[in-house]
N, C-alpha and C positions, 0 to 999 in steps of 0.2 A: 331364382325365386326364393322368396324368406320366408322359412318357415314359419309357427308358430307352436311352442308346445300347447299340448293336452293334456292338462294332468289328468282327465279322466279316463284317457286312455290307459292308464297303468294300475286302476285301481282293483284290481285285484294283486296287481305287484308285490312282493317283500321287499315292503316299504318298510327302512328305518324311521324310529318312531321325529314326529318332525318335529322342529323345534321354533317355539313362538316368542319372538324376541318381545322386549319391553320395555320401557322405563318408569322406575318408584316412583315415589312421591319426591322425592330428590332430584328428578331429571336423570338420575344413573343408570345407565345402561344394563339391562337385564338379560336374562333368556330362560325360559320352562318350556319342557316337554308337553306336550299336548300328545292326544289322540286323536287326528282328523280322518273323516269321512266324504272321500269326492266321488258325487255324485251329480251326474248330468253338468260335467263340466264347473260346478260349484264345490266348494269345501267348507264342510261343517265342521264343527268342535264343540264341545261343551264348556258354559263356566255358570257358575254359581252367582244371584243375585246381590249377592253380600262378601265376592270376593274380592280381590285388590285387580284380577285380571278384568272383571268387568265392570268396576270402575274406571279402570285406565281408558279402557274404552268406550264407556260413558264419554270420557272428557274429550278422548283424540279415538277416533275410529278407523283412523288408519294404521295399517298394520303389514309386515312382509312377512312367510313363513319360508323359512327356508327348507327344501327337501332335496334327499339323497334316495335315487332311484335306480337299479341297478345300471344302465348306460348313460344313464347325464344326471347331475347336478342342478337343480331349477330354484331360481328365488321368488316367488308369488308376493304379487304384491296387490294390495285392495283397499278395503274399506270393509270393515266387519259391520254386521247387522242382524238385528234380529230375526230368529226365524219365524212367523207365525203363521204358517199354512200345516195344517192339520197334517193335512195327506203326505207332504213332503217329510212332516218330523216323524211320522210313524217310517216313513221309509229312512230315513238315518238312524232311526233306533234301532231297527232292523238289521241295519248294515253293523252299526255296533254290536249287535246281540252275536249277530253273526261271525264277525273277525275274533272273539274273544275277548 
C-alpha cells in the first residue's frame, strides 16, 4: 500500500525553517527562506503586495517548497493562491503569533 505524506501531521514538529525556491526576472534560479504555517493539511506563508515573491507568483503560481522534518525529507508541490477567508487567516496569524 503507498503511502502518502501529511505534512499536517508534523506541525507542531522542529521544523527547519523551509525553503521557497524561485526564479528572477532573469529566469535564474533562486531560493529564500519563508516561514510556513500548515494547517488542515494546507501551507500558508506570507509575502507582501509589492514584492518580487509575489509577483513571481502573479505571473507562474506554481511553486515546490521543499522541507526537512525530523524522519523524512518532503518536496511539496502546488499552486499558491491567495488566502481570502477571514476565519482561516485569523487562524494562521494565530499559528504565527504562536510559533514565535
Amino acid at each position: 500500500m503507498e503511502q502518502t505524506a501529511r505534512p499536517a501531521r508534523y506541525q507542531h514538529a522542529n521544523v527547519r525553517r523551509p525553503v521557497f525556491p524561485r526564479h528572477g526576472p532573469s529566469g535564474r534560479p533562486s531560493a529564500a527562506g519563508i516561514g510556513a504555517a500548515w494547517i488542515d493539511g494546507d501551507i500558508y506563508f506570507t509575502s507582501g503586495p509589492g514584492t518580487r515573491k509575489s509577483g513571481n507568483l502573479a505571473a507562474n503560481p506554481g511553486c515546490t517548497i521543499p522541507v526537512r522534518l525530523p524522519t523524512v525529507d518532503l518536496v511539496i508541490e502546488g499552486k499558491a493562491i491567495i488566502a481570502t477567508d477571514a476565519a482561516m487567516l485569523q487562524q494562521a496569524a494565530k499559528r504565527y503569533r504562536d510559533s514565535g
